[in-house]
Structures are given as C-alpha cells and as structure tokens.
OpenMM code with the backbone's topology and positions (N, CA, C; nanometers):
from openmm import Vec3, app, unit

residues = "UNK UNK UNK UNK UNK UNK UNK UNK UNK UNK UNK UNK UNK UNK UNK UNK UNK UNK UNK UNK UNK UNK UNK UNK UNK UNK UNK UNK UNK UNK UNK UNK UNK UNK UNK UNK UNK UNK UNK UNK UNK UNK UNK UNK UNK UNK UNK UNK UNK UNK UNK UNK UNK UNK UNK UNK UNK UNK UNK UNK UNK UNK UNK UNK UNK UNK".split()
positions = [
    Vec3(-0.5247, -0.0086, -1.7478),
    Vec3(-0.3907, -0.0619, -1.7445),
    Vec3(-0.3938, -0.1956, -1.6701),
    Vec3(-0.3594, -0.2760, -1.7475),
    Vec3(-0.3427, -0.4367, -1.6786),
    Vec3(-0.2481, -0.4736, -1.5603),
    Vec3(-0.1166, -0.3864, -1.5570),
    Vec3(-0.0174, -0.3980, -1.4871),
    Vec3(-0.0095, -0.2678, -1.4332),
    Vec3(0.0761, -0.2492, -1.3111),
    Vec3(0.1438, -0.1745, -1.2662),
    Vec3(0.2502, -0.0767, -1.3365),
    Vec3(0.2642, 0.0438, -1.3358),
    Vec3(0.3419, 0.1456, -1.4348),
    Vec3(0.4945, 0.1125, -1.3349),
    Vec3(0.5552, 0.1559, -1.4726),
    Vec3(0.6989, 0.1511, -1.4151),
    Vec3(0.7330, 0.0426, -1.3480),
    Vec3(0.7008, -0.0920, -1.3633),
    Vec3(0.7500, -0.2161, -1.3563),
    Vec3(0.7108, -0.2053, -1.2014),
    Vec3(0.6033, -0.1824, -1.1474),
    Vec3(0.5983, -0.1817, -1.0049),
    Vec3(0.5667, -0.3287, -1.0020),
    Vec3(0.5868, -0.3757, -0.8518),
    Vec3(0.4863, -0.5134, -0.8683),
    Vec3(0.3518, -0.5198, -0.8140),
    Vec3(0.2850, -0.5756, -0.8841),
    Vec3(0.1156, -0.5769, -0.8226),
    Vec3(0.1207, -0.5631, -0.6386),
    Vec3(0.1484, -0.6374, -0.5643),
    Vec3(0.1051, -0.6120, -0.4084),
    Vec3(0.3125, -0.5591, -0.3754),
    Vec3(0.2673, -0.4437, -0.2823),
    Vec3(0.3445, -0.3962, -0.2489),
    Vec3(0.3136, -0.3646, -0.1046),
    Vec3(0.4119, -0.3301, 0.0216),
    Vec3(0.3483, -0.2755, 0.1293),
    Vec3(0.4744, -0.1611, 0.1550),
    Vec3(0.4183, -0.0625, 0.1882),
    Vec3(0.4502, 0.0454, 0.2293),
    Vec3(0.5362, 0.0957, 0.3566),
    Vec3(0.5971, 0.1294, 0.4130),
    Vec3(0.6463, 0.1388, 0.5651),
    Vec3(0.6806, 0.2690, 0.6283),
    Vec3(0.6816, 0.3018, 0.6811),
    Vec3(0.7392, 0.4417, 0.7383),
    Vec3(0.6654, 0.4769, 0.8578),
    Vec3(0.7658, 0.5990, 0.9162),
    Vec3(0.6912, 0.6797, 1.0388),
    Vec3(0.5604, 0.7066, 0.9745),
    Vec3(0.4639, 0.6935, 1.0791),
    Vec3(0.3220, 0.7838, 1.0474),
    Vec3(0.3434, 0.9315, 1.0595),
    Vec3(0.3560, 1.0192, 0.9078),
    Vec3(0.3586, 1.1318, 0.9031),
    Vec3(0.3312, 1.1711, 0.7892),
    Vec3(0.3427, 1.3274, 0.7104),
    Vec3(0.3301, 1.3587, 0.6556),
    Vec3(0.3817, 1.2940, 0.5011),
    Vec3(0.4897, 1.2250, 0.4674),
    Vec3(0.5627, 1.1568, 0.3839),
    Vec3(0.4880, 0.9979, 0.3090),
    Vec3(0.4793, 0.9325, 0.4752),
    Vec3(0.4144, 0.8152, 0.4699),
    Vec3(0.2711, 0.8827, 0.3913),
    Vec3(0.1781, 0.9277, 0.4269),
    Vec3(0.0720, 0.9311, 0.3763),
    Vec3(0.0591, 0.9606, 0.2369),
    Vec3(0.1320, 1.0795, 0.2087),
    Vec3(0.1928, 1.0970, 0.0645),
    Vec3(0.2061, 0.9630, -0.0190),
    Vec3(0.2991, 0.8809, 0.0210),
    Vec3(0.3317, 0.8012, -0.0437),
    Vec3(0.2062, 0.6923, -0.0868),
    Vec3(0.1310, 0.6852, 0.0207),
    Vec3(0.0198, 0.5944, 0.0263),
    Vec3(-0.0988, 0.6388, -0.0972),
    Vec3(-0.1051, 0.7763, -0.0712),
    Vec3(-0.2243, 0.8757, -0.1668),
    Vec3(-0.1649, 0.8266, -0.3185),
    Vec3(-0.0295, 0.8930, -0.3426),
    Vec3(0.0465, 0.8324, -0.4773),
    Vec3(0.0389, 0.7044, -0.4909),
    Vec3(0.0031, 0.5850, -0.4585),
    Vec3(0.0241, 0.4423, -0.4860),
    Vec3(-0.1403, 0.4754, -0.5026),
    Vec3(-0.2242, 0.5534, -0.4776),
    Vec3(-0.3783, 0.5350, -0.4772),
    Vec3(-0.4147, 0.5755, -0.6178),
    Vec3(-0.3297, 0.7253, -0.6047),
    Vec3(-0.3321, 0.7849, -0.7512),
    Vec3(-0.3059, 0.7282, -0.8655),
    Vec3(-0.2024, 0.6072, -0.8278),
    Vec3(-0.1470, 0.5284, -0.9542),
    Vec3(-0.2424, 0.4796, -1.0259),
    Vec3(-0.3378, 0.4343, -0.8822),
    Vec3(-0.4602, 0.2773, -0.9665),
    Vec3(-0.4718, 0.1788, -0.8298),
    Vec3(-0.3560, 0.1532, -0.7322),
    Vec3(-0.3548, 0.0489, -0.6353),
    Vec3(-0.4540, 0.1141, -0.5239),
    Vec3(-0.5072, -0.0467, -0.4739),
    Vec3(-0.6222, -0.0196, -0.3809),
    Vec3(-0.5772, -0.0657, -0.2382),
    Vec3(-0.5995, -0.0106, -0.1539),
    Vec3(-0.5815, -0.0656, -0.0178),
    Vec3(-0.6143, -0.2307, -0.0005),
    Vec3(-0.5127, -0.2900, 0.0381),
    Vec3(-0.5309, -0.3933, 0.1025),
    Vec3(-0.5311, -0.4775, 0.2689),
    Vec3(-0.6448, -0.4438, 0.3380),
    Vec3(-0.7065, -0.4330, 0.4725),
    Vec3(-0.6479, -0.3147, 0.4969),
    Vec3(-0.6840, -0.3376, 0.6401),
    Vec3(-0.6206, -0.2057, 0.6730),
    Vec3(-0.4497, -0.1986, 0.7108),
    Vec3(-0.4617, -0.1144, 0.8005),
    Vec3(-0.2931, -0.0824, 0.7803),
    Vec3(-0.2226, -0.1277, 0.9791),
    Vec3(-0.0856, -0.1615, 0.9707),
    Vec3(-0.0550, -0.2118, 1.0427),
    Vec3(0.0535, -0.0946, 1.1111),
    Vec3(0.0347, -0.0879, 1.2691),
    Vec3(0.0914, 0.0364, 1.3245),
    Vec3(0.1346, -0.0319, 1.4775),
    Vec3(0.2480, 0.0222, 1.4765),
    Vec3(0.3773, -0.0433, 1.6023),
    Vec3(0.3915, 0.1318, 1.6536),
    Vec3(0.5357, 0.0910, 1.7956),
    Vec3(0.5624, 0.2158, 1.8165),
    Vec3(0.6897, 0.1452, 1.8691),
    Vec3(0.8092, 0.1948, 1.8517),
    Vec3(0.9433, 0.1902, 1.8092),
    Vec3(1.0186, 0.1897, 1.9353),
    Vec3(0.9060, 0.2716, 2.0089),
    Vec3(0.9838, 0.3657, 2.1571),
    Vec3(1.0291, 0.5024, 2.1161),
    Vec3(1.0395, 0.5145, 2.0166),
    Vec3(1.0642, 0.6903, 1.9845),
    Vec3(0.9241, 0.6920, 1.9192),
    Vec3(0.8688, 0.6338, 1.7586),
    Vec3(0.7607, 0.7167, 1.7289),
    Vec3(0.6705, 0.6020, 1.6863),
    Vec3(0.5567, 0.6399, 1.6221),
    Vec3(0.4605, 0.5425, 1.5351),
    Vec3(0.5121, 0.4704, 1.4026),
    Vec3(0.5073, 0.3816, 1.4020),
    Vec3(0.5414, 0.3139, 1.2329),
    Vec3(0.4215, 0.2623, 1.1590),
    Vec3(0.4322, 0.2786, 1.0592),
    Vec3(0.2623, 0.2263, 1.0183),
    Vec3(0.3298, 0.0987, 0.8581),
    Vec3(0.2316, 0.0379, 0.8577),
    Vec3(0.2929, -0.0302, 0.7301),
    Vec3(0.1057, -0.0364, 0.6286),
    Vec3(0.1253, -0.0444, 0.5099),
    Vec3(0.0303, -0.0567, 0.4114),
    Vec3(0.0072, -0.1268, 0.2988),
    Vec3(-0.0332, -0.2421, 0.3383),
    Vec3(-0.0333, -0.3343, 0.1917),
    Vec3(-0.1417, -0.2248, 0.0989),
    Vec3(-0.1114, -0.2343, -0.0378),
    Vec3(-0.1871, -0.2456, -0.1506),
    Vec3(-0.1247, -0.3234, -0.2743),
    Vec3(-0.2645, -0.3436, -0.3098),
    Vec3(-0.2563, -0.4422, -0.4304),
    Vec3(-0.2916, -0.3677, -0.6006),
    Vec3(-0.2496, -0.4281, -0.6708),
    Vec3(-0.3184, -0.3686, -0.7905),
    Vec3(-0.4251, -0.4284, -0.8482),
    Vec3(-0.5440, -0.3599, -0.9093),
    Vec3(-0.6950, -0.4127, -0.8562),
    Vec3(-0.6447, -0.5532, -1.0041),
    Vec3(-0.7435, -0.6092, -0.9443),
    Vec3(-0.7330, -0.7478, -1.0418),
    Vec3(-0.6068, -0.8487, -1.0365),
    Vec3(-0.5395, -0.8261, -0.9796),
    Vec3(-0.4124, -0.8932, -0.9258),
    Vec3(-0.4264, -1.0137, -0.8464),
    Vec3(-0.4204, -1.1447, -0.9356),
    Vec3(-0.4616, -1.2632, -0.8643),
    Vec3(-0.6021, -1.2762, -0.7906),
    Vec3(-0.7006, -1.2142, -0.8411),
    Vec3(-0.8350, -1.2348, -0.8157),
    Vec3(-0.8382, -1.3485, -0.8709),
    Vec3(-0.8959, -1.4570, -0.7333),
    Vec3(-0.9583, -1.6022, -0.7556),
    Vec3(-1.0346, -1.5711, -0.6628),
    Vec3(-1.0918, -1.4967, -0.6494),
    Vec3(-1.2116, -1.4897, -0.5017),
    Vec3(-1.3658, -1.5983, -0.5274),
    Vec3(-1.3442, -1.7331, -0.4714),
    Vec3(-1.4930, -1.7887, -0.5105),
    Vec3(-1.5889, -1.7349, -0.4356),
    Vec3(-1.7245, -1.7681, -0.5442),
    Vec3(-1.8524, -1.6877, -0.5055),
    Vec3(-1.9436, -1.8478, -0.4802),
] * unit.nanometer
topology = app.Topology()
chain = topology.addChain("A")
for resn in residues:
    res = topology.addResidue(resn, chain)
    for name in ("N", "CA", "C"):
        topology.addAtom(name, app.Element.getBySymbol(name[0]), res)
C-alpha cells in the first residue's frame, strides 16, 4: 500500500498518558504498516506520565542521501 488506509496522513504523532490505551494505540498504527519515528517523547504533568510518538509511513518523503 502506497498510502496510508483511511485517509490517514503519512507522519502522525501520537499523545496520551503512558498506559495501557496509549500503547494500544501505538501497536495499531504498527499493525497498520507505520514505523516508529525516533524514539518517543515523555513529560510528567504533576499528576502522571505523558508520552508522545511520532510515526511515519514507510517511504513517506524518503530523500535520505547516500
């Protein structure tokens, strides 16, 4: 698949408490086809953890020179 299903857009980032939901959501964007992009970015609110998750969809503006 060239594109993203269901009109997603190629790089998306993710947000939520770090929990059971968030990760879910992350596994399903994996399951789709999208690949992690670096790693993931994590704050704390004063009540809990927040994590955020770029992914991209593979081939999505690849200009990487060699």
């Amino acid at each position: 698949m060239e594109t993203p299903p269901n009109g997603l857009p190629v790089y998306r980032v993710l947000t939520g408490p770090d929990d059971v939901a968030f990760c879910r959501r992350v596994s399903e964007a994996l399951a789709m086809g999208y690949r992690l992009h670096e790693g993931p970015s994590v704050t704390f609110d004063g009540d809990r953890v927040i994590v955020a998750q770029a992914v991209v969809w593979p081939g999505a503006g690849d200009t990487a020179a060699t």
